[in-house]
PDB file of the backbone (N, CA, C, O) and the ligand in Angstrom, with CONECT records:
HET     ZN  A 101       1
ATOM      1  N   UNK A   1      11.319 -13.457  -7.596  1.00  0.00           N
ATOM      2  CA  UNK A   1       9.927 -13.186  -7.193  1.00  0.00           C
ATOM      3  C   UNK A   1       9.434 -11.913  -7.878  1.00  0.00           C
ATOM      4  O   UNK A   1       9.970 -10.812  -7.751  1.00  0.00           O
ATOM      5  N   UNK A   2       8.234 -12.212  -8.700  1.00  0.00           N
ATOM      6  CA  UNK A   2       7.456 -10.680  -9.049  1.00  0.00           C
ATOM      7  C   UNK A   2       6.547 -10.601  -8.715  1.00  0.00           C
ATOM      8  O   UNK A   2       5.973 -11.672  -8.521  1.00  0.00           O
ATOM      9  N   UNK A   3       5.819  -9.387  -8.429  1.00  0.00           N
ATOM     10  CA  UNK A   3       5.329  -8.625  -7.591  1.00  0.00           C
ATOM     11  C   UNK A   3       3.991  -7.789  -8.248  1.00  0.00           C
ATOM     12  O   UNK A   3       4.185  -6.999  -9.172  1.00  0.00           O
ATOM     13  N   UNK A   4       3.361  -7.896  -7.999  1.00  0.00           N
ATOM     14  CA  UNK A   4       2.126  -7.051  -8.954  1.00  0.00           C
ATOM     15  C   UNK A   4       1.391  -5.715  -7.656  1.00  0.00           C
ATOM     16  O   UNK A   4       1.846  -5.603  -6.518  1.00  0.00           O
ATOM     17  N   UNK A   5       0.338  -4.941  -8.154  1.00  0.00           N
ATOM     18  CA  UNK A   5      -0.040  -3.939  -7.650  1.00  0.00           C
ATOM     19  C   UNK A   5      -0.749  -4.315  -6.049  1.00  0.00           C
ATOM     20  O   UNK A   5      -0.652  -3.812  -4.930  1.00  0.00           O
ATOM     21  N   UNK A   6      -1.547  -5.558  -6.682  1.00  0.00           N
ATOM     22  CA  UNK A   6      -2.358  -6.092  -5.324  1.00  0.00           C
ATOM     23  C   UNK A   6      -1.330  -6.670  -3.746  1.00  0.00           C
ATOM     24  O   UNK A   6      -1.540  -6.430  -2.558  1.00  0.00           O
ATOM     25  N   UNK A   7      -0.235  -7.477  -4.410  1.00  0.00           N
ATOM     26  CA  UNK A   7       0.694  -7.539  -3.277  1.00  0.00           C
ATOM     27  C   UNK A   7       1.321  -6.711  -2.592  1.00  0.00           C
ATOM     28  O   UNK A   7       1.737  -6.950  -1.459  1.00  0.00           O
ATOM     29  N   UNK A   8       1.529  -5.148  -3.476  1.00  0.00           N
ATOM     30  CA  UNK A   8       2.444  -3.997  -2.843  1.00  0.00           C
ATOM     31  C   UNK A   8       1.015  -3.580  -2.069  1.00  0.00           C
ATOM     32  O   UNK A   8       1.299  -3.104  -0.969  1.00  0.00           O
ATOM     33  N   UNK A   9      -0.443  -3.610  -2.300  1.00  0.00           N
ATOM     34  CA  UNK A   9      -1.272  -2.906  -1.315  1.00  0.00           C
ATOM     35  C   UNK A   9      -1.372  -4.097  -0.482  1.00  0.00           C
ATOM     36  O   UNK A   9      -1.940  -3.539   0.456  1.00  0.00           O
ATOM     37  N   UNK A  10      -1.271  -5.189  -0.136  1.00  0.00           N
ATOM     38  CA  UNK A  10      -1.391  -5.849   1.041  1.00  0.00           C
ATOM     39  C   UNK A  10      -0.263  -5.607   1.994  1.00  0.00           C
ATOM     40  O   UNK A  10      -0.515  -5.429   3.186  1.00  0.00           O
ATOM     41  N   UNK A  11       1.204  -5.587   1.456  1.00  0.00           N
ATOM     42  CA  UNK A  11       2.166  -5.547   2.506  1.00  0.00           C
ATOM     43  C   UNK A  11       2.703  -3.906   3.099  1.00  0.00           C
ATOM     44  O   UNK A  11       3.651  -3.698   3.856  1.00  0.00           O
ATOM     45  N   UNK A  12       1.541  -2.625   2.341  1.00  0.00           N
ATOM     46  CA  UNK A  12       2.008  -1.455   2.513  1.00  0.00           C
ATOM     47  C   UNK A  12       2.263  -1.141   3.857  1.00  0.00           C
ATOM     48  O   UNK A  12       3.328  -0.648   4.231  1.00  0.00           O
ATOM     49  N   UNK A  13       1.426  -1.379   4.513  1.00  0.00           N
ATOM     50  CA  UNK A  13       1.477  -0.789   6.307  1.00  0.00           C
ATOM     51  C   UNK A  13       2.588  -1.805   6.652  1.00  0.00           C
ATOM     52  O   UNK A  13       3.382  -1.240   7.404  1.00  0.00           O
ATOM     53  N   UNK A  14       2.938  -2.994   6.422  1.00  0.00           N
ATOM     54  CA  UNK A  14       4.088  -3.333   6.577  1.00  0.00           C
ATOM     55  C   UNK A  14       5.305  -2.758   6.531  1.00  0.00           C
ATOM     56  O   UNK A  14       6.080  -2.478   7.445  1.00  0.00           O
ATOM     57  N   UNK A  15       5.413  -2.570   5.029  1.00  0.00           N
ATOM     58  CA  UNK A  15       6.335  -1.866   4.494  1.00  0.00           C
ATOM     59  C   UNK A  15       6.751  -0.549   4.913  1.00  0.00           C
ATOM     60  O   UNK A  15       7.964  -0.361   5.011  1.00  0.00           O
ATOM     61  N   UNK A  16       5.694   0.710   5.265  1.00  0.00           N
ATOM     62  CA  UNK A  16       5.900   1.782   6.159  1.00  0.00           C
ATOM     63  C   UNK A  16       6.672   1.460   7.284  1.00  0.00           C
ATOM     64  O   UNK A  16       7.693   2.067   7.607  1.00  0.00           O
ATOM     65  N   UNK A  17       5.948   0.032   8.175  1.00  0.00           N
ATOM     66  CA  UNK A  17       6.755   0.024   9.396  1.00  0.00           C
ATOM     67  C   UNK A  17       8.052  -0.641   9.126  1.00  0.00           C
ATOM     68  O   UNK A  17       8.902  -0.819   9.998  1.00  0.00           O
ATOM     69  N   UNK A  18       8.158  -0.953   8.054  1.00  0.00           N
ATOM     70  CA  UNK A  18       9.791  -1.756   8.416  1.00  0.00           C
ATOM     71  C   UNK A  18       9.468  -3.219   8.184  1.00  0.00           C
ATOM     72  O   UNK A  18      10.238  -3.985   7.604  1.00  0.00           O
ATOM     73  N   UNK A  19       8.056  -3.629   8.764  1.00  0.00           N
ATOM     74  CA  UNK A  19       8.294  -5.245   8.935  1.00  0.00           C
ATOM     75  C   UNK A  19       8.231  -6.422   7.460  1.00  0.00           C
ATOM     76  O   UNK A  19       7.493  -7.389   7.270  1.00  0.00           O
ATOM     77  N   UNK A  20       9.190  -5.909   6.711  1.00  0.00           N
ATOM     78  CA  UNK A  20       8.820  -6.978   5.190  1.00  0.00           C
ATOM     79  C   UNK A  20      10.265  -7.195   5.168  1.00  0.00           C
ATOM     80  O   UNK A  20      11.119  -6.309   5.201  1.00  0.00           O
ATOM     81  N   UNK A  21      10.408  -8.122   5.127  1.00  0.00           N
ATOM     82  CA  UNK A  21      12.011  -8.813   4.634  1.00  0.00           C
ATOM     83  C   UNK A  21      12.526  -7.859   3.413  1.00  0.00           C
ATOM     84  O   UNK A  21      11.814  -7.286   2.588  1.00  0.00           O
ATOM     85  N   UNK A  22      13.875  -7.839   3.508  1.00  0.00           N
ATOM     86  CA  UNK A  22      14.657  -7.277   2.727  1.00  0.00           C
ATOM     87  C   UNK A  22      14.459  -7.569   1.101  1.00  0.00           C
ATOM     88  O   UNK A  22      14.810  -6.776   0.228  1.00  0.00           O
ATOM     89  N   UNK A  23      13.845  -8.825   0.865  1.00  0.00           N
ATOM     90  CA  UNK A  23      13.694  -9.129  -0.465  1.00  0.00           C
ATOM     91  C   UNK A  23      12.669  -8.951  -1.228  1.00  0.00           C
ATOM     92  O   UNK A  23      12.673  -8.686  -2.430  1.00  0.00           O
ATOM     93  N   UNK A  24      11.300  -9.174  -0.145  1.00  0.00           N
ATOM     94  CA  UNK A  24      10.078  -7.786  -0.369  1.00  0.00           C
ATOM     95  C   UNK A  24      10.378  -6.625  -0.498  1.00  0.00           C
ATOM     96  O   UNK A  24      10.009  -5.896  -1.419  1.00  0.00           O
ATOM     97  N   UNK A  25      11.115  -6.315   0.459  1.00  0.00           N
ATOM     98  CA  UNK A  25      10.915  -4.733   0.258  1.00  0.00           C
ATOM     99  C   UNK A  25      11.931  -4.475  -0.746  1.00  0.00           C
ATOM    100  O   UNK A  25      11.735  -3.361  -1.232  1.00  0.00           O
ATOM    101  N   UNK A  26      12.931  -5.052  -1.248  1.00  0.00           N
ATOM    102  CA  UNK A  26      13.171  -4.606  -2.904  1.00  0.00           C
ATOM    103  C   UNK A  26      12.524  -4.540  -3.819  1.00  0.00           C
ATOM    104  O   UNK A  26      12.632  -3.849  -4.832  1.00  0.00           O
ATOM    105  N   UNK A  27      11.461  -5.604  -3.370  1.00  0.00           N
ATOM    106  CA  UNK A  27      10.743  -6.093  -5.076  1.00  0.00           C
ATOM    107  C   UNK A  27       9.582  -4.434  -4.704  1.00  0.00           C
ATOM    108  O   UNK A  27       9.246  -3.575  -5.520  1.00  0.00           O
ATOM    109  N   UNK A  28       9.301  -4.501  -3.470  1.00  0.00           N
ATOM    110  CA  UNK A  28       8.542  -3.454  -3.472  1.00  0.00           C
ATOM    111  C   UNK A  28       9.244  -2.018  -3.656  1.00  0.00           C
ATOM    112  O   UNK A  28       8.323  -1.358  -4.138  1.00  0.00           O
ATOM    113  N   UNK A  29       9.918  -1.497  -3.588  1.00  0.00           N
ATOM    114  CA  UNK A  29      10.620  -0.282  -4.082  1.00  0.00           C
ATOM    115  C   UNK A  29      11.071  -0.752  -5.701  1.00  0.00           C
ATOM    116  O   UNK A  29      10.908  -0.049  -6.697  1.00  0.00           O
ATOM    117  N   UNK A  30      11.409  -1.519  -5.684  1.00  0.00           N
ATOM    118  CA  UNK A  30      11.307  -1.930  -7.488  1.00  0.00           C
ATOM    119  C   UNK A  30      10.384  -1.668  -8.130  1.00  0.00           C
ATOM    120  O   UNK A  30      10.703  -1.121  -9.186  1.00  0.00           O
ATOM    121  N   UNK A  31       9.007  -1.847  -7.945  1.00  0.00           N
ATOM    122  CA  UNK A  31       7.793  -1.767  -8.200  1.00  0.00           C
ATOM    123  C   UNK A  31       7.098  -0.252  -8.199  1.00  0.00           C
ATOM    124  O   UNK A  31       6.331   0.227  -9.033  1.00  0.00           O
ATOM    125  N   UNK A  32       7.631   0.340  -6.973  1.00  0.00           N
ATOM    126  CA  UNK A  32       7.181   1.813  -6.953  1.00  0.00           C
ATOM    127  C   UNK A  32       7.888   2.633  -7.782  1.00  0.00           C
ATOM    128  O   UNK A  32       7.443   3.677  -8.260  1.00  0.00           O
ATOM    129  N   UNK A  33       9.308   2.054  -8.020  1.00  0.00           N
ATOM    130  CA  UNK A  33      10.015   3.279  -9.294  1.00  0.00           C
ATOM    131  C   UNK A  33       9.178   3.292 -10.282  1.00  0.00           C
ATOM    132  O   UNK A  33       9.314   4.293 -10.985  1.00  0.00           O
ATOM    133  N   UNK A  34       8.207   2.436 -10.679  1.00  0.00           N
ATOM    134  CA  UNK A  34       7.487   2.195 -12.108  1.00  0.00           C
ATOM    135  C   UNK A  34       6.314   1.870 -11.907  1.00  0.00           C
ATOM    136  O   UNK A  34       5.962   0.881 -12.550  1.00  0.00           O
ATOM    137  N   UNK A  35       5.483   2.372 -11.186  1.00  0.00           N
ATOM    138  CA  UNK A  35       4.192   2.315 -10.456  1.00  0.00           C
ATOM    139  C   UNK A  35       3.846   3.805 -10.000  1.00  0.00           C
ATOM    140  O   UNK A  35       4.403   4.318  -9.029  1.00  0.00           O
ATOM    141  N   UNK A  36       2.774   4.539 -10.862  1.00  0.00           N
ATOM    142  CA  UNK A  36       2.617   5.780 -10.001  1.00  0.00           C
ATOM    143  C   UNK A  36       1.266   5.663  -9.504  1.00  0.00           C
ATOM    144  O   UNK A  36       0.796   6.681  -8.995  1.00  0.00           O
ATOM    145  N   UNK A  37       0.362   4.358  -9.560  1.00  0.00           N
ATOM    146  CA  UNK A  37      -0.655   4.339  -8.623  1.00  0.00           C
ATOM    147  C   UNK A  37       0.158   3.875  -7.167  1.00  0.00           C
ATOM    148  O   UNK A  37      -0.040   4.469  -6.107  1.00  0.00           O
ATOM    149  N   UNK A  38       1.067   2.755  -7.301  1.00  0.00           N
ATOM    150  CA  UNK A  38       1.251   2.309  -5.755  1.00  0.00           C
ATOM    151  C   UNK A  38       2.191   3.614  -4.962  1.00  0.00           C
ATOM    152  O   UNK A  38       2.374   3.603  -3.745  1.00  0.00           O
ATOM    153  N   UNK A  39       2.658   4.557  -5.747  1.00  0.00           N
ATOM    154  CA  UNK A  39       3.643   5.527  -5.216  1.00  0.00           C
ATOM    155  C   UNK A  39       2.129   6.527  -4.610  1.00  0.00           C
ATOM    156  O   UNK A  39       2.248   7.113  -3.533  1.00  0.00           O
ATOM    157  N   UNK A  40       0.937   6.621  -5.308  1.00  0.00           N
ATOM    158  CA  UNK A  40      -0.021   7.868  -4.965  1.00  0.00           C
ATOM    159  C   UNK A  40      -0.562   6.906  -3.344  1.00  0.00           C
ATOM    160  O   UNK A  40      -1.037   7.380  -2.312  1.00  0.00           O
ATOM    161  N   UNK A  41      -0.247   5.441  -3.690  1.00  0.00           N
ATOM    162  CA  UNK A  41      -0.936   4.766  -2.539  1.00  0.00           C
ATOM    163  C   UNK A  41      -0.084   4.722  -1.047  1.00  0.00           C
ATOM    164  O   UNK A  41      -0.466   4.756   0.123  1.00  0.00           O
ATOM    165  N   UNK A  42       1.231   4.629  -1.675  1.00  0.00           N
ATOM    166  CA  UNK A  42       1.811   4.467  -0.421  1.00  0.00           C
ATOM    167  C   UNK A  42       1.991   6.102   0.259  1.00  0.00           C
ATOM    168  O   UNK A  42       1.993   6.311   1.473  1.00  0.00           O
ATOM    169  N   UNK A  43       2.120   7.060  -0.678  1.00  0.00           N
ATOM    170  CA  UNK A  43       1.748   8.409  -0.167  1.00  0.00           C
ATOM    171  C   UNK A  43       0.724   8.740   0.868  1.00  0.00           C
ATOM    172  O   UNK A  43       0.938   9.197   1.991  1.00  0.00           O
ATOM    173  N   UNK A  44      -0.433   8.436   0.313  1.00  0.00           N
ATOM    174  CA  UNK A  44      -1.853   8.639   1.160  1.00  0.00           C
ATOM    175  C   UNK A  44      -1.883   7.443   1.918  1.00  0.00           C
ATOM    176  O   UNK A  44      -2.818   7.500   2.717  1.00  0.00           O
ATOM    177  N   UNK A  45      -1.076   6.096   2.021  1.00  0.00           N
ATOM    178  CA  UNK A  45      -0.902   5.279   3.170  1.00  0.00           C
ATOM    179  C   UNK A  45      -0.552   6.049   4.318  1.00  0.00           C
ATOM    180  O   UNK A  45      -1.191   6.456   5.288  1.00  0.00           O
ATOM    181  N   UNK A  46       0.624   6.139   3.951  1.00  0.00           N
ATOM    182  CA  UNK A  46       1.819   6.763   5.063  1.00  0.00           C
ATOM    183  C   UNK A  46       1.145   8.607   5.312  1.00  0.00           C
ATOM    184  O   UNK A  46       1.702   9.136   6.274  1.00  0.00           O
ATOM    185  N   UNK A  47       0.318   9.341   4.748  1.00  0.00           N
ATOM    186  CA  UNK A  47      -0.297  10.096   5.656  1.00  0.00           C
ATOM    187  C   UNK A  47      -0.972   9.767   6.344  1.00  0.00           C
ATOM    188  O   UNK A  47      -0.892  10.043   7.541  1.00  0.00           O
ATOM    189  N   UNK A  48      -1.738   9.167   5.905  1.00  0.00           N
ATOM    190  CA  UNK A  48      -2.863   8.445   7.185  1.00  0.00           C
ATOM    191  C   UNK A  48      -2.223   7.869   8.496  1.00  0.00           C
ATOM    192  O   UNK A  48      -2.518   8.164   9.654  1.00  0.00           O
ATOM    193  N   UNK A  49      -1.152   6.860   7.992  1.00  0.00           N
ATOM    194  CA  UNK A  49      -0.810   6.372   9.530  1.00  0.00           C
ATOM    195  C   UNK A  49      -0.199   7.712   9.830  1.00  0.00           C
ATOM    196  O   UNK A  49      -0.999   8.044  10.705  1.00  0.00           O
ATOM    197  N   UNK A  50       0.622   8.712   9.746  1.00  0.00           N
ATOM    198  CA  UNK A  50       1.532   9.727  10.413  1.00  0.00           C
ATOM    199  C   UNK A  50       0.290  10.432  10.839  1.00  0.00           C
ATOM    200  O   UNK A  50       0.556  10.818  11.978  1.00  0.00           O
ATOM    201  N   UNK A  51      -0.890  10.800  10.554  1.00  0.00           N
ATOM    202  CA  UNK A  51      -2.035  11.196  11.115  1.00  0.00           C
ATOM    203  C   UNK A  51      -2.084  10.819  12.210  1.00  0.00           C
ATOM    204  O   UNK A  51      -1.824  11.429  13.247  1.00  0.00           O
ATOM    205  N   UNK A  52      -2.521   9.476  12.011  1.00  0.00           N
ATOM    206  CA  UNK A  52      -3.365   8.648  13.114  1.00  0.00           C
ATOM    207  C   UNK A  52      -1.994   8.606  14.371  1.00  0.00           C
ATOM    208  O   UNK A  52      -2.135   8.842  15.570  1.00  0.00           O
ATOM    209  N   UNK A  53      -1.268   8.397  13.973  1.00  0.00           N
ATOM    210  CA  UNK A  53       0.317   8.523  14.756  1.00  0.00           C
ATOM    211  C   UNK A  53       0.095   9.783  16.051  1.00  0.00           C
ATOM    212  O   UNK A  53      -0.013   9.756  17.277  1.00  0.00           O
ATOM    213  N   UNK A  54       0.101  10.644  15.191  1.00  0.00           N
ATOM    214  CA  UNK A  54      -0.180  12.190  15.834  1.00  0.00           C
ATOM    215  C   UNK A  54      -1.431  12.328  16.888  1.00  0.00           C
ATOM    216  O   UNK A  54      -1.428  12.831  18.011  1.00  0.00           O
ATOM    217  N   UNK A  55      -2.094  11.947  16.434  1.00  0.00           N
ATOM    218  CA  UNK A  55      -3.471  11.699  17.396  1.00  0.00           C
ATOM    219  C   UNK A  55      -3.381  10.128  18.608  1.00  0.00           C
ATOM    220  O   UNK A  55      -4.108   9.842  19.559  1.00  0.00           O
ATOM    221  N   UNK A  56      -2.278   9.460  18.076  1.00  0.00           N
ATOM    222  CA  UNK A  56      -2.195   8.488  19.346  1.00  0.00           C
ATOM    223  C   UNK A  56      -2.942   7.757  19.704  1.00  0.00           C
ATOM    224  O   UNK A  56      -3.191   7.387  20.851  1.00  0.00           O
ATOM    225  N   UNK A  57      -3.550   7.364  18.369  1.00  0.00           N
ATOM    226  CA  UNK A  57      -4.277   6.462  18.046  1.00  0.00           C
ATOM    227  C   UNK A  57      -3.413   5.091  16.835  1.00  0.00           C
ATOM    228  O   UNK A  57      -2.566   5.249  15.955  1.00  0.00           O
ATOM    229  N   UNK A  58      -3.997   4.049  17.250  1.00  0.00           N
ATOM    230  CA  UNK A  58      -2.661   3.228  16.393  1.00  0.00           C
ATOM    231  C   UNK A  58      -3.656   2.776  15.531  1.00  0.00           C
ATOM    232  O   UNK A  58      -3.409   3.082  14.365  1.00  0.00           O
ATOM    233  N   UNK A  59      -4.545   2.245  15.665  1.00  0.00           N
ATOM    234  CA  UNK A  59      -5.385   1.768  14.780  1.00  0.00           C
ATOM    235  C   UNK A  59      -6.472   2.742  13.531  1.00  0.00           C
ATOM    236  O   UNK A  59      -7.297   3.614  13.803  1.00  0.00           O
ATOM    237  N   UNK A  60      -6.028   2.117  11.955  1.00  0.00           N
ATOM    238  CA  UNK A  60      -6.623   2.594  11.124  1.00  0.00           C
ATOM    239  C   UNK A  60      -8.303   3.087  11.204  1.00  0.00           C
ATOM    240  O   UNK A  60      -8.914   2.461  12.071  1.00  0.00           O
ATOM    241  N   UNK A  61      -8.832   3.729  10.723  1.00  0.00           N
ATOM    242  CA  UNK A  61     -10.099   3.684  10.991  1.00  0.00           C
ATOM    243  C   UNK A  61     -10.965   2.691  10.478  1.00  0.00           C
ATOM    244  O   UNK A  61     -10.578   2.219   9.409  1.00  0.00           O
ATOM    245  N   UNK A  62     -12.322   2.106  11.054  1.00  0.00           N
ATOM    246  CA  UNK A  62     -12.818   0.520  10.192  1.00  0.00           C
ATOM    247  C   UNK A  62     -13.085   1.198   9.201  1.00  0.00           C
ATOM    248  O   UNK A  62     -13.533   2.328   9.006  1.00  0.00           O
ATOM    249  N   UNK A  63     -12.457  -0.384   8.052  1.00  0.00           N
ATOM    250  CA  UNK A  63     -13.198  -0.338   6.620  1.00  0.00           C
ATOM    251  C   UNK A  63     -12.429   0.736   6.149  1.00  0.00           C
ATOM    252  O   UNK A  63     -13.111   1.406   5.374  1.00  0.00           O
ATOM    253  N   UNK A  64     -10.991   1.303   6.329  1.00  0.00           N
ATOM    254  CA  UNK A  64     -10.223   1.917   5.481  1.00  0.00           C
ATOM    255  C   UNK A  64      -9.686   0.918   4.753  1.00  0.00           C
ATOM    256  O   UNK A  64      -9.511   1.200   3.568  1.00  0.00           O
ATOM    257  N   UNK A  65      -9.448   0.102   5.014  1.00  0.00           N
ATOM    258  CA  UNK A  65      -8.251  -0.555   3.392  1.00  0.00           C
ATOM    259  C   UNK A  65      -9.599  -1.490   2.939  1.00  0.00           C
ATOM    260  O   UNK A  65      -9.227  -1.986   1.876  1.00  0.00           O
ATOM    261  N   UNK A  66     -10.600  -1.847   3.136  1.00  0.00           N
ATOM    262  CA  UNK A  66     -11.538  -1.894   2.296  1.00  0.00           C
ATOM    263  C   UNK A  66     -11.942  -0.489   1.004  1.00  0.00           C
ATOM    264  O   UNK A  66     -12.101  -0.510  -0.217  1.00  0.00           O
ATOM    265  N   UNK A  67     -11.970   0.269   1.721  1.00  0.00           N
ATOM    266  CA  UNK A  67     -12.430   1.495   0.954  1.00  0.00           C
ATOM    267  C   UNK A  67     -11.513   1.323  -0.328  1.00  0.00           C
ATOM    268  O   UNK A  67     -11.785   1.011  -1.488  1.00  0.00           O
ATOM    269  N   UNK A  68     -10.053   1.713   0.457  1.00  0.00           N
ATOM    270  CA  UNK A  68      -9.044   1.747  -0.382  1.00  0.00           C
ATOM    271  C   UNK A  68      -9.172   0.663  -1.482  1.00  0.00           C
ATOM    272  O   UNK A  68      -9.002   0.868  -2.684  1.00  0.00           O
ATOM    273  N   UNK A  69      -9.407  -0.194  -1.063  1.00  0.00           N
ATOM    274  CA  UNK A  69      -9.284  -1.438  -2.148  1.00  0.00           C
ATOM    275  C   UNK A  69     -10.233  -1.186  -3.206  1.00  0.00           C
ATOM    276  O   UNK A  69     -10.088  -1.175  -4.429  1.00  0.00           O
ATOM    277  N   UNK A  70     -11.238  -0.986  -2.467  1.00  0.00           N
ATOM    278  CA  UNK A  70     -12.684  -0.528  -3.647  1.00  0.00           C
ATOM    279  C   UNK A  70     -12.355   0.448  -4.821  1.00  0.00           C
ATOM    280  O   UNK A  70     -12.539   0.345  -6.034  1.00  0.00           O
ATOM    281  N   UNK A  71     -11.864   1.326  -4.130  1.00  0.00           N
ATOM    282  CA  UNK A  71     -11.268   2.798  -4.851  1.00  0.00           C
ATOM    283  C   UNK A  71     -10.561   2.562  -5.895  1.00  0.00           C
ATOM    284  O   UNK A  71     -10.656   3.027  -7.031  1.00  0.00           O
ATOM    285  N   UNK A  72      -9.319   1.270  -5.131  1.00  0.00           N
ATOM    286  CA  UNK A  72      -8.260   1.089  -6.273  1.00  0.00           C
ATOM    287  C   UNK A  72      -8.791   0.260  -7.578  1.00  0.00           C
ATOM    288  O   UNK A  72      -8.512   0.469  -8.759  1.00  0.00           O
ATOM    289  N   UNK A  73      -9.730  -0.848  -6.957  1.00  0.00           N
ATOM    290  CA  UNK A  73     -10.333  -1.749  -7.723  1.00  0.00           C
ATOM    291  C   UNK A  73     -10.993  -0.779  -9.348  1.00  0.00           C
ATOM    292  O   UNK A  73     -10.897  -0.997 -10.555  1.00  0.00           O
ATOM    293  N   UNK A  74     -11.592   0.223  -8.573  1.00  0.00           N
ATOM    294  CA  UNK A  74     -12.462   0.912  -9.414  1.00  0.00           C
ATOM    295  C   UNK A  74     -11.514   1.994 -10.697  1.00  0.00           C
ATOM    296  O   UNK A  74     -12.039   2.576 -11.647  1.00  0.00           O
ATOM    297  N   UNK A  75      -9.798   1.997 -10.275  1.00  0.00           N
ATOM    298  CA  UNK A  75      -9.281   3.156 -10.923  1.00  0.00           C
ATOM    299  C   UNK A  75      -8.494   2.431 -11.749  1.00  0.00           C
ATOM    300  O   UNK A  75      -8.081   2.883 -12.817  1.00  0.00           O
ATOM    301  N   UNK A  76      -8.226   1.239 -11.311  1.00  0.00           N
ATOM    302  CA  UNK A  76      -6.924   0.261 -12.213  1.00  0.00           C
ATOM    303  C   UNK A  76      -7.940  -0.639 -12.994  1.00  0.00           C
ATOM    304  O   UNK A  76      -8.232  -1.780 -12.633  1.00  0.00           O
ATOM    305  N   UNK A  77      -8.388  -0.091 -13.964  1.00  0.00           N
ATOM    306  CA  UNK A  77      -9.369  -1.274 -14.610  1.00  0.00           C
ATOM    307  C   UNK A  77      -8.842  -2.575 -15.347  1.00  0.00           C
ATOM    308  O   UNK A  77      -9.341  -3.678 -15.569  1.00  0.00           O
ATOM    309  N   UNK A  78      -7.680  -2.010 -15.618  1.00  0.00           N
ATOM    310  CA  UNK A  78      -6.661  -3.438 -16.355  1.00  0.00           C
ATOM    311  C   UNK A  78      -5.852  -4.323 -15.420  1.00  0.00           C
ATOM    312  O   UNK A  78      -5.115  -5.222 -15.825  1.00  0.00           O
ATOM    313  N   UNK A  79      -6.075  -3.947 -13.893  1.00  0.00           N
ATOM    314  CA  UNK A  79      -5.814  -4.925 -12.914  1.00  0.00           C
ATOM    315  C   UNK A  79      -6.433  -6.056 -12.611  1.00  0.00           C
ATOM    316  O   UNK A  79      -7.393  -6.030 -11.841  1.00  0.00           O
ATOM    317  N   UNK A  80      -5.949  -7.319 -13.209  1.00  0.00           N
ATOM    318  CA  UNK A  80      -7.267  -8.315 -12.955  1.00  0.00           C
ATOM    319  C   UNK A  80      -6.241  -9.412 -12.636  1.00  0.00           C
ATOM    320  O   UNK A  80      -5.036  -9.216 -12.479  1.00  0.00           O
ATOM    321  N   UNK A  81      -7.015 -10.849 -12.546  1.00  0.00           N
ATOM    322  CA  UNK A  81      -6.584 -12.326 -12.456  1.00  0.00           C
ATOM    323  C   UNK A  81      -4.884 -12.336 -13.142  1.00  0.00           C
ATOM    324  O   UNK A  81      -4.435 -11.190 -13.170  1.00  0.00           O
ATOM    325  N   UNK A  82      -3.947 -13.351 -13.654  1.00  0.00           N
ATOM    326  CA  UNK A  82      -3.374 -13.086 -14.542  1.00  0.00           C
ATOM    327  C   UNK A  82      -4.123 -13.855 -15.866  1.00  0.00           C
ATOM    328  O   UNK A  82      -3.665 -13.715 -17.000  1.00  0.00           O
TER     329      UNK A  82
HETATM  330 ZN    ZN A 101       1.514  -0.930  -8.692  1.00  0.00          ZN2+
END
């Protein structure tokens, strides 16, 4: 199974918590050794939830991983269809 940028940002909050099968989450740490957008993403993922954690609040704020997506959409310009 390979793995591109858009699948490591759908299963990230997964992946923080633990919940991706062992064979995802290789392909996804595979992916981040050689990925320094999904490494800047899962960074500023995983602050946000340890934020929101802290405040005891579980839920993201609306229209964050929209944003995010927009953001990313807008910085990876050679990310497209295959
Ligand atoms: Zn990537």
């Amino acid at each position: 199974m390979r793995i591109d940028c858009k699948h490591v940002w759908e299963h990230i909050s997964s992946y923080i918590d633990g919940e991706v099968d062992a064979e995802l989450r290789a392909e996804i740490d595979k992916h981040l050794e050689t990925c320094e957008i999904c490494s800047a993403v899962l960074d500023s993922t995983r602050n946000v939830v340890v934020l929101v954690a802290d405040e005891r609040v579980f839920e993201l704020p609306a229209g964050f991983s929209d944003r995010l997506h927009e953001r990313l959409e807008k910085e990876l310009p050679l990310a497209g269809p295959p």
